[in-house]
N, C-alpha and C positions, 0 to 999 in steps of 0.2 A: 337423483343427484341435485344439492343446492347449488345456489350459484359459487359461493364461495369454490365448489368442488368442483365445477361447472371450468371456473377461471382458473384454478389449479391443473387441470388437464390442459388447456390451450397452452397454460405458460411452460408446461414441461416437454408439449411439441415443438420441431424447430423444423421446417421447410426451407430448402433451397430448389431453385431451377437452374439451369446452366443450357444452354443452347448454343450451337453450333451449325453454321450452312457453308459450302466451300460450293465455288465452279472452279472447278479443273481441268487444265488444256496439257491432256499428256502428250510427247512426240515420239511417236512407234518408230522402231525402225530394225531393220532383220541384221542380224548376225548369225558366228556358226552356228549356234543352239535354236535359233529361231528362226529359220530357213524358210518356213511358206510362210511371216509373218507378212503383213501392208506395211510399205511406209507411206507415216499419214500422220494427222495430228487428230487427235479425237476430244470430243468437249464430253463432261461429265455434270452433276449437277447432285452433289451429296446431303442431307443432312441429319441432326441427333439433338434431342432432346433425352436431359439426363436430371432427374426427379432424385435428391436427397432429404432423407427422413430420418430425425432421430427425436427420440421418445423414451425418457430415462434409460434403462439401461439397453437399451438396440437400437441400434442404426442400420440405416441401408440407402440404398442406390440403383434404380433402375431407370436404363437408357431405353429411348424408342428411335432404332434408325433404323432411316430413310435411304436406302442406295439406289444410286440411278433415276433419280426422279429425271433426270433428262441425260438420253445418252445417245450421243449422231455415231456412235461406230457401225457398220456395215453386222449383220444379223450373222455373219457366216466368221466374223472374227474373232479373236479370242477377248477383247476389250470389251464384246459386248453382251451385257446381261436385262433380264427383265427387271424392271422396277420389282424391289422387295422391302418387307417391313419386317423388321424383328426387334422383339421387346426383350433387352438382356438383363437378367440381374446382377449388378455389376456385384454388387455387397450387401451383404444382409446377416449380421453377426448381433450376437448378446454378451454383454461382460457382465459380468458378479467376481467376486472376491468370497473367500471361506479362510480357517484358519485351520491349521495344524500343527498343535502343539502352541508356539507364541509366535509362529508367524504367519501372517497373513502374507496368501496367492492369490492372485487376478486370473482369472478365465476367461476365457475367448472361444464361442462357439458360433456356427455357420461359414458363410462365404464369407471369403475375408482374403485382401491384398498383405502380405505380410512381404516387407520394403526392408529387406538387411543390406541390400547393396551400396556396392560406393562407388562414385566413377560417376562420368561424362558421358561417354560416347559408347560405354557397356558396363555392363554391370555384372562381376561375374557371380553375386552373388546371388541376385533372382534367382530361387534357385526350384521356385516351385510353378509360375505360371511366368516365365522371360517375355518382356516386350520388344516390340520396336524402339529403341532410341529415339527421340527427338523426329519424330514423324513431319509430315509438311501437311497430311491431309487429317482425317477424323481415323484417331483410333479409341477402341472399347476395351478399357484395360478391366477385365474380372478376375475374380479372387478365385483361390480355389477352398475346397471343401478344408476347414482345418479347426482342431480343435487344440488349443495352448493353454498355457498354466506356466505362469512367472510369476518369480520370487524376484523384489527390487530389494536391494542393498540402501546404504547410505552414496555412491559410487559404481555399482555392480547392477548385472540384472542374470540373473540364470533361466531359462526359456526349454520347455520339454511340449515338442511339438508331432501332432502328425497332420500328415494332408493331405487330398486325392483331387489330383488336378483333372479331370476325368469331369469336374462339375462344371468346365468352360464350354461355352453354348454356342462361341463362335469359332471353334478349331474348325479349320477349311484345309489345311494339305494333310497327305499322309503323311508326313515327316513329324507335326503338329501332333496327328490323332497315336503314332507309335512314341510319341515321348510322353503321353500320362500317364504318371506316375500315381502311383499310392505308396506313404511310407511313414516314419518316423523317424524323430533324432530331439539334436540338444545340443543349445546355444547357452555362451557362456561374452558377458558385454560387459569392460569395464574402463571404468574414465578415470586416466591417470594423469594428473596435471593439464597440460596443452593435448596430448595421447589419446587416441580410441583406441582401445583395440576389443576386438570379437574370435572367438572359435566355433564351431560349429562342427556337427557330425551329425550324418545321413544316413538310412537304410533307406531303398524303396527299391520296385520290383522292377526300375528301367537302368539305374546305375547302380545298384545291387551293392553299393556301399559308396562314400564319400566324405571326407574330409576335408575344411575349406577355413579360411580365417580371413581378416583385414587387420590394416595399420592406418591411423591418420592423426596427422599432426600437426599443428599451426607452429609457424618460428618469425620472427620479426612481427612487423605491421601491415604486410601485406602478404604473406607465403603461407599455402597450406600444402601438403603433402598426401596424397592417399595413395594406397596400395592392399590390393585384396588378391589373392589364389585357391586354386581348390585344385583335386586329386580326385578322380573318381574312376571308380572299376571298369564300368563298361560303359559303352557309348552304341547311340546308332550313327549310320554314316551311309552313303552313298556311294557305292563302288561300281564299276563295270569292267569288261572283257572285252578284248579287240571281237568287234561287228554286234558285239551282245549291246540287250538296252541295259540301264545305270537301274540295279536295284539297291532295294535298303537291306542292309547285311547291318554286325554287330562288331566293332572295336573294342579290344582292352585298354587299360589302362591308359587315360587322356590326363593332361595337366592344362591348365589353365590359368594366365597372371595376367594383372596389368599393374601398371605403373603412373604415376600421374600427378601434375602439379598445377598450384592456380594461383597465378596473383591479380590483384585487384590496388586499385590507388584512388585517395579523395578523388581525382576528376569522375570516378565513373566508369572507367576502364577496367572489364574482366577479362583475363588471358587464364585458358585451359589448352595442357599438352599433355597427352597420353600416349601410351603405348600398351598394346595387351597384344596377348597371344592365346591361340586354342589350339590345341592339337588334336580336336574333333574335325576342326574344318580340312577341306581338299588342302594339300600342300600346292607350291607354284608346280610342281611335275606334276602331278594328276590335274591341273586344271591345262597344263603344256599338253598334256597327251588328249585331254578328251577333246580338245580344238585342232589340234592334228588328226584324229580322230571321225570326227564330224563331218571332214571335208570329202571323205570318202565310203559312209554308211548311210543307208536309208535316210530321208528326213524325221520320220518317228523314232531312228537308233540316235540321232544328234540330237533332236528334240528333249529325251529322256537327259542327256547330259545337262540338258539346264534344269534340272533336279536339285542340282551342286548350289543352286542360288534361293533355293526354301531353305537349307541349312541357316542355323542361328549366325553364326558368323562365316561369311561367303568366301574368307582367305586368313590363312594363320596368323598373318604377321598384318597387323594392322597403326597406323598413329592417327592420330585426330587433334585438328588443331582448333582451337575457340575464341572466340572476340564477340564483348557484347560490353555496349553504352548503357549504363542506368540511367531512366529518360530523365533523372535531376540534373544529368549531366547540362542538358542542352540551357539550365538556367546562368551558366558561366560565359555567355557568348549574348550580346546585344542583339546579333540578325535574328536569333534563336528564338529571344524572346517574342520578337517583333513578333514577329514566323506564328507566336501561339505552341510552340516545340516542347517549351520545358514542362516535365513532367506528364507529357503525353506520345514523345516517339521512344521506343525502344528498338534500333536496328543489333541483328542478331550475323554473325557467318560459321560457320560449319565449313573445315575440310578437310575431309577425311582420302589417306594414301594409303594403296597398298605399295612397302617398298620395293618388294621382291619384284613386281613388273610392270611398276609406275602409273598403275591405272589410279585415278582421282574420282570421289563424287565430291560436289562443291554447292553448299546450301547457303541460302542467304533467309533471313526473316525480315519483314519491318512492319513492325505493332503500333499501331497507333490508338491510343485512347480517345475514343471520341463523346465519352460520358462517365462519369464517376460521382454518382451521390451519395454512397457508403454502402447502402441496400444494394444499389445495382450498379452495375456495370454493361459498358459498351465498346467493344473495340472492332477496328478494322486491320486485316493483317493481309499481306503480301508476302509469300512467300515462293521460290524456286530455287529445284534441283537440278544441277548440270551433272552427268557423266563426262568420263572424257580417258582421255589414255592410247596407248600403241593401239594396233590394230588384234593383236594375239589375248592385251590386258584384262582382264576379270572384269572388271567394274566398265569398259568401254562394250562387251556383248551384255550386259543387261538388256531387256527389250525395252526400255523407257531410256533413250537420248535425253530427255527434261520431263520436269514437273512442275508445271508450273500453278498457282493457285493462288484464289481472292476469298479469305477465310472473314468467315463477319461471326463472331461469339460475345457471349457475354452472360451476365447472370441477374435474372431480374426475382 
């Protein structure tokens, strides 16, 4: 190879790093589902390194974390694990383009994140590997196994896809390892004036059929509107029987929506309000009865009732309310500037109600940029999670009262 060919290879590599380290101070504490737990506060000590490669036409993504590199919980409890390393591949996909007849389709083959959702606080579109929303610690979002072929319009995109979510390396509950899927379907995305809208249709071998769409739409200078639903045939779900433990059985036909709006204004201020619904998850009577329940069955028969809380969404009826400063804001105020603020603090709050029986989680972030040269980045973040609610409410028996955490990432 000459040099000329030499310098053509390097220039068509692109390398990124990204790293991430958190200590975390969670506060344990027993409810009906968690009956032998400690109350206690346990310190943890996480981190992840995540390696991005792309090289004309593939890219990819592989994380190396680090759990538990320090962890004070008691050997006999459930918080505590041995230090472990796992190297994930988050994405590792090839595009090319071919034609048929006079049009030219793009392809997409390997692992691969495939992002059709809309929404805040859920996403009911995720429809092939679902994450956690808006996490406080280190999550490894991987792609699953998919191979696509989209035709782009002048406006429009038509999308014929299948997938096997079956290729995620970090599925840890049962609930996780019975929803991989293998299937196929076909997305249909088109942009009408200020308007999204998308259709979509599913086959796979866990909800054995599926139909789902979105709407989104911008109005004035500051208002945006989304709304997304889907319909699907079968579901898995968590049930039990008076003194029996909570297994995984099979539901038909579940519907799912949310609804959602956001406005934003020159100073900096973002307001997000949603509401969604699942009719997969426990209703407020089945989460009534398994706490009624619990107070009078073995500790392993209440135990299994906190099953209910691996579920994707923990209560039917959900709202989520949002507030976040763009840290440009902080250059409209003198203290601010004095402070060194602007353009380096971003505070974030999260709080999410279940209505039906008041239970609250309440998240706070504040990101601080402590380095930015264009290459790399440096930030320090603080973040914590409050539960809270009646004594009977869903989200007050979680086994984590807080979460609290000192996240330091960045990308060099």
């Amino acid at each position: 190879m000459n040099k000329n060919g030499v310098q053509g290879y390097f220039d068509a590599l692109s390398l990124s790093v990204d790293y991430q380290i958190n200590a975390q101070s969670i506060g344990a504490q027993t409810s009906r589902f968690f009956s032998q737990q400690e109350v206690s506060q346990v310190s943890k000590v996480n981190g992840v390194i995540d390696v991005g490669v792309q090289f004309d036409a593939f890219s990819g993504s592989v994380a190396l974390l680090s759990s538990d590199l320090y962890n004070n919980a008691d050997t006999h409890s459930r918080y505590y694990q041995e230090r472990s390393t796992d190297l994930v591949v988050r994405e590792a996909v090839i595009e090319s383009s071919f034609m048929i007849g006079d049009r030219e389709w793009d392809m997409l083959a390997g692992k691969a994140r495939i992002d059709w959702g809309v929404g805040y606080g859920y996403r009911v579109l995720d429809l092939f590997n679902p994450y956690r929303r808006n996490p406080v610690g280190i999550q490894i979002e991987e792609g699953a196994g998919t191979l696509a072929v989209s035709h782009y319009g002048d406006q429009s995109e038509l999308t014929f896809i299948t997938t096997d979510s079956s290729w995620t390396q970090l599925t840890s509950t049962e609930f996780e390892k019975a929803n991989e899927q293998q299937g196929l379907g076909m997305r249909y995305y088109t942009l009408r004036g200020d308007s999204e809208l998308q259709a979509i249709t599913y086959y796979d071998n866990v909800r054995e059929g599926l139909i789902a769409g979105s709407f989104v739409t911008v109005f004035g200078d500051a208002w945006e509107m989304h709304s997304s639903a889907s319909l699907q045939r079968r579901y898995l779900t968590y049930t039990f029987a008076d003194q029996k433990p909570a297994t995984l059985s099979e539901g038909k036909n579940a519907v799912q929506y949310l609804v959602g709006i956001t406005w934003a204004n020159e100073s900096g201020n973002s307001v997000i309000a949603e509401y969604w619904y699942d009719e997969r998850a426990w209703s407020q009577s089945q989460w009534q009865h398994a706490y009624d329940a619990a107070a009078n069955v073995y500790p392993i028969v209440a135990n299994s009732y906190g099953l209910g809380y691996t579920q994707q969404n923990l209560v039917q009826h959900s709202v989520m309310l949002h507030w976040a400063l763009d840290p440009s804001a902080w250059a409209n105020w003198q203290w601010s500037r004095e402070l060194g603020l602007a353009d380096r603090l971003t505070p974030k709050i999260d709080v999410m109600i279940s209505p039906e029986d008041g239970g609250v989680i309440a998240t706070q972030w504040l990101d601080f940029m402590m380095l930015d040269n264009g290459s790399s980045n440096l930030h320090l973040e603080l973040a914590a999670r409050y539960v809270t609610g009646a004594d009977s409410s869903v989200y007050a028996n979680l086994p984590d009262r807080y979460n609290m955490l000192i996240n330091i990432k960045g990308r060099f």
